[in-house]
N, CA and C of each residue as an Amber inpcrd file, in Angstrom:
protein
   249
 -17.9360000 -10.9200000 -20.8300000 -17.7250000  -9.7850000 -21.6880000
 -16.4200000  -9.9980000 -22.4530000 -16.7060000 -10.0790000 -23.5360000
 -14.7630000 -10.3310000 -24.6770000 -14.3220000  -9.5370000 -24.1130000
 -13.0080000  -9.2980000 -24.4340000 -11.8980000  -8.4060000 -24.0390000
 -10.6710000  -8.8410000 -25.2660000 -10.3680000  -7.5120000 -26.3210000
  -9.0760000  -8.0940000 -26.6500000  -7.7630000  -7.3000000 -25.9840000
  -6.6930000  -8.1150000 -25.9640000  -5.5150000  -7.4680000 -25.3180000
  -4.5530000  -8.1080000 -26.5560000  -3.7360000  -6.7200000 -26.8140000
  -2.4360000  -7.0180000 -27.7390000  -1.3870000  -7.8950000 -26.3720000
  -0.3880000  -8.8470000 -26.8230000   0.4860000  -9.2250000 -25.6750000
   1.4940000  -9.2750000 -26.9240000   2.9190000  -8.9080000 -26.1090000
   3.9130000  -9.3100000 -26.8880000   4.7500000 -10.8090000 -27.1910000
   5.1090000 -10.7950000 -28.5640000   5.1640000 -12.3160000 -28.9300000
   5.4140000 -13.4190000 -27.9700000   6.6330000 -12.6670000 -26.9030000
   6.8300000 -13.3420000 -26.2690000   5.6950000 -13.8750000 -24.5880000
   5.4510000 -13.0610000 -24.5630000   4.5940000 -13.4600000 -23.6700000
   3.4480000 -14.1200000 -24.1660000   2.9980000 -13.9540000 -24.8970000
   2.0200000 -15.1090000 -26.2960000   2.5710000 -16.3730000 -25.7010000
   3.9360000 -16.7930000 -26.3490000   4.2210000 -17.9420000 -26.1020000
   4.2480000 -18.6770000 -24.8390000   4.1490000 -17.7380000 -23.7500000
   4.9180000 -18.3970000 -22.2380000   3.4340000 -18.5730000 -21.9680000
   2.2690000 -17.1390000 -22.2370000   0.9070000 -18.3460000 -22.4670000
   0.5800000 -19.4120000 -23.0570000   0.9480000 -19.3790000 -24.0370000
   0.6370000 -20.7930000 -24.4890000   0.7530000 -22.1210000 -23.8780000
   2.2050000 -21.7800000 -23.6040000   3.2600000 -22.8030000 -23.2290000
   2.3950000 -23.4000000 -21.8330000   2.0850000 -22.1430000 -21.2360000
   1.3670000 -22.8610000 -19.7730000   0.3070000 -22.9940000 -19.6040000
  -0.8410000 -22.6390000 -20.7120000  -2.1060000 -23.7270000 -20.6310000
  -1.5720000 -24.5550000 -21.3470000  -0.8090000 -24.8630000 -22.0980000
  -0.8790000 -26.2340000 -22.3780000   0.0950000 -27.3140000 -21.5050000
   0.7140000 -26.9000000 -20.9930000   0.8870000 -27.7730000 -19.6670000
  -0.0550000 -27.5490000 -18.4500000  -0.8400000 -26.7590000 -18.4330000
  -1.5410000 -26.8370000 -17.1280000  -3.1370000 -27.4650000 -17.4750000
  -3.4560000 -27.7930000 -19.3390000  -4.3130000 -28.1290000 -19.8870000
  -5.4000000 -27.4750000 -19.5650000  -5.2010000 -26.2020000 -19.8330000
  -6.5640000 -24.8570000 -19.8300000  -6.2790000 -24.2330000 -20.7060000
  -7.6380000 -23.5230000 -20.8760000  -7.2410000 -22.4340000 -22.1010000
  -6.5420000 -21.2930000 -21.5530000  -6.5240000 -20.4950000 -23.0520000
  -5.7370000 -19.2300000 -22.2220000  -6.1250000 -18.0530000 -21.8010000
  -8.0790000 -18.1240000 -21.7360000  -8.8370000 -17.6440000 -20.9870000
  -8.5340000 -17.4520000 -19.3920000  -9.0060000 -18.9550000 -19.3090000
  -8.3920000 -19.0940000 -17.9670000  -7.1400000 -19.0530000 -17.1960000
  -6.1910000 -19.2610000 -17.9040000  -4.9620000 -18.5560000 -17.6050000
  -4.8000000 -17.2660000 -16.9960000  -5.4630000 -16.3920000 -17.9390000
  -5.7170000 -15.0460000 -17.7340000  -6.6630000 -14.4500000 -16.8990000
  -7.6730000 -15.5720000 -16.6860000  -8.7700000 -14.9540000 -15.4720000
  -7.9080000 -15.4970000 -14.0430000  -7.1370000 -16.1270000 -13.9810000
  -7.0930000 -16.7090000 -13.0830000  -5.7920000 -15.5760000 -12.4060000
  -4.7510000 -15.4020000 -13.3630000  -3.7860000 -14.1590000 -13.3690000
  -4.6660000 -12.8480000 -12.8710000  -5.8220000 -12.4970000 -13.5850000
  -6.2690000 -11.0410000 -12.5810000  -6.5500000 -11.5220000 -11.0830000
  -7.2110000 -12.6390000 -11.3110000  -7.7230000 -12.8360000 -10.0080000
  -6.6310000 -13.0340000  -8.4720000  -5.3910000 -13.8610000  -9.0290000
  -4.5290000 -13.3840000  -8.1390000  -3.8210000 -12.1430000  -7.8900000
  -4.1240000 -11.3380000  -9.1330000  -3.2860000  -9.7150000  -8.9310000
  -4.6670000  -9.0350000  -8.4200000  -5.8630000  -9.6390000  -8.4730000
  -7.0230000  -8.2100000  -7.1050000  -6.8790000  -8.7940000  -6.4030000
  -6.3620000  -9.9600000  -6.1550000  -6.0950000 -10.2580000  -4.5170000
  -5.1620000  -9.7500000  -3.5890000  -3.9910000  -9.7500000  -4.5630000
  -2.7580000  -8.7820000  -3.7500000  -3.1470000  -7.5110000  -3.6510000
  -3.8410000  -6.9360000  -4.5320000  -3.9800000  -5.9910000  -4.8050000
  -4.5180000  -5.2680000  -3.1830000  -5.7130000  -5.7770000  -3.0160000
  -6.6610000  -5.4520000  -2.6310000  -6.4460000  -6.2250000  -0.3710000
  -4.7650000  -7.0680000  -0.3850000  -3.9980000  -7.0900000   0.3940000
  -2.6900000  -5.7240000   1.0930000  -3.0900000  -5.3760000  -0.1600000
  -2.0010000  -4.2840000   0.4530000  -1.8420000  -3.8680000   1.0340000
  -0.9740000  -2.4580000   1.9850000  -1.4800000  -2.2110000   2.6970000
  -1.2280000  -0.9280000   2.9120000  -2.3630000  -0.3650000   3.7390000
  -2.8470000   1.1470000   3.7260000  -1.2670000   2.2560000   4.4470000
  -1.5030000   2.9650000   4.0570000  -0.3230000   4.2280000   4.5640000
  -0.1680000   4.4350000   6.0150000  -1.0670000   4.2090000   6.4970000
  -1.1600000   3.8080000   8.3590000  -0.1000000   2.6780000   8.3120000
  -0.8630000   1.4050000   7.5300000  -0.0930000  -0.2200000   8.0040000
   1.4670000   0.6410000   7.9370000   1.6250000   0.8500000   6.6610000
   2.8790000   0.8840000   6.2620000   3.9520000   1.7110000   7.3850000
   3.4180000   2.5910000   7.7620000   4.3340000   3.3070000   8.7730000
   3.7370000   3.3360000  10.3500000   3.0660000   2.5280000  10.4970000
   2.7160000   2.9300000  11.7030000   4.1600000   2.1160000  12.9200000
   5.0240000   1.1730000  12.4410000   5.8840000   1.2420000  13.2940000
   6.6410000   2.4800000  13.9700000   6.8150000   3.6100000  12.3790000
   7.8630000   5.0310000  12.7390000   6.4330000   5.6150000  14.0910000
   5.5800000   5.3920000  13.7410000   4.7960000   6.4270000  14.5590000
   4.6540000   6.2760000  16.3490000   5.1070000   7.8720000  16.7210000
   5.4710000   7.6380000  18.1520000   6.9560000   7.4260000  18.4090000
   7.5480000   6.4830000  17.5080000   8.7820000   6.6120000  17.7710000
   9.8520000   7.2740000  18.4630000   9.6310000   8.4960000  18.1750000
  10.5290000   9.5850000  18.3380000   9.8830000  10.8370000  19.4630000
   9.1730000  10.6460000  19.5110000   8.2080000  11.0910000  20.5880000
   8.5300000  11.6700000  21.8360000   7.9750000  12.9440000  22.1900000
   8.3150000  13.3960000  23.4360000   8.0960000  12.7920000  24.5910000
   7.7780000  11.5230000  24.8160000   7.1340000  11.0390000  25.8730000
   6.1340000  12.0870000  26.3800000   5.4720000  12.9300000  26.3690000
   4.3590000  14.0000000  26.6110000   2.9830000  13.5020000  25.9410000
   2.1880000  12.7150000  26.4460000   0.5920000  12.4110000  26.0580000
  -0.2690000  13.6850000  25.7580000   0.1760000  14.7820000  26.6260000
  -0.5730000  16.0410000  26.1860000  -0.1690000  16.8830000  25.4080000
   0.3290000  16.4560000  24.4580000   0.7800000  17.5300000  23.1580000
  -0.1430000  17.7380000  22.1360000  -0.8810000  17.2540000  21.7900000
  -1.9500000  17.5770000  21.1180000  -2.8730000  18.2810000  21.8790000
  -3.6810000  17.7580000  23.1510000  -4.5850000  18.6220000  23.8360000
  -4.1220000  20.1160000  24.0770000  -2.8220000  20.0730000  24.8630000
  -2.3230000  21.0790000  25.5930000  -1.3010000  22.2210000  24.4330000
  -1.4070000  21.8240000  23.0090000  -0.7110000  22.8850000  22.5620000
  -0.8120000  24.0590000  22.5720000  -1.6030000  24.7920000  22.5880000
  -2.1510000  25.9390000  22.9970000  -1.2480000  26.2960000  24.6920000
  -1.5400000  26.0350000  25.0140000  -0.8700000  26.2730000  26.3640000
   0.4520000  26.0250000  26.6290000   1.1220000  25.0380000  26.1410000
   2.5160000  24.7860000  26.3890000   2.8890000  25.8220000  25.3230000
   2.9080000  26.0850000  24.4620000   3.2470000  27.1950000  23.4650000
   3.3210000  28.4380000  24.0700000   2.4850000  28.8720000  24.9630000
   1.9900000  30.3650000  25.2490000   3.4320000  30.2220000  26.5990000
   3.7140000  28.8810000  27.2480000   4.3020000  29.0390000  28.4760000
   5.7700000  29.4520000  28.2170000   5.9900000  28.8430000  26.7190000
   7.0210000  28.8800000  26.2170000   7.9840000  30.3420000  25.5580000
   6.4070000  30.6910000  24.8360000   6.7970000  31.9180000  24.5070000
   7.2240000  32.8960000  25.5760000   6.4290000  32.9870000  26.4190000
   6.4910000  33.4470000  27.8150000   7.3840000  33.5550000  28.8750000
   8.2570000  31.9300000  28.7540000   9.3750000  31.9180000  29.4150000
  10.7390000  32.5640000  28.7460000  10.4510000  32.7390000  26.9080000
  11.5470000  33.0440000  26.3020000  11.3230000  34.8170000  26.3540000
  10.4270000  34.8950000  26.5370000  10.1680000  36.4060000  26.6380000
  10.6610000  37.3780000  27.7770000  10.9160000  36.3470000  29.1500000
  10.7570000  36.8720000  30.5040000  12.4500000  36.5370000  30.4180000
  12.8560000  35.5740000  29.6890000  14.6840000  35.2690000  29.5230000
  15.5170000  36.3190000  29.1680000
């Protein structure tokens, strides 16, 4: 499928410059440029990867805080109530 793209002069030239030392056109130059940017692309990494070191971190040591919120809440209120 054609594709035109405006590029600025200078980057014109630094294409040029490197299919013609790498002796390709500047098609391929350019297919070959997306193809390594959907690769990173598509390497990245998700919002989990990225933070999952912080996660837990800081942590109550308590495994039942999610199950038991309901209940540790009520004991709490309860104890501040009876204080």
């Amino acid at each position: 499928m054609p594709l035109t793209v405006r590029l600025p002069a200078e980057v014109e030239l630094k294409l040029k410059s490197i299919a013609r030392l790498e002796k390709k056109s500047k098609t391929d130059i350019i297919k070959e440029s997306l193809d390594l940017y959907f690769e990173r692309i598509n390497k990245s990494k998700s919002s989990f990867e990225l933070g999952k070191h912080l996660f837990g971190k800081y942590g109550s040591e308590k495994g039942n805080l999610s199950i038991d919120s309901e209940k540790l809440l009520r004991e709490r209120l309860n104890a501040k109530k009876h204080s």
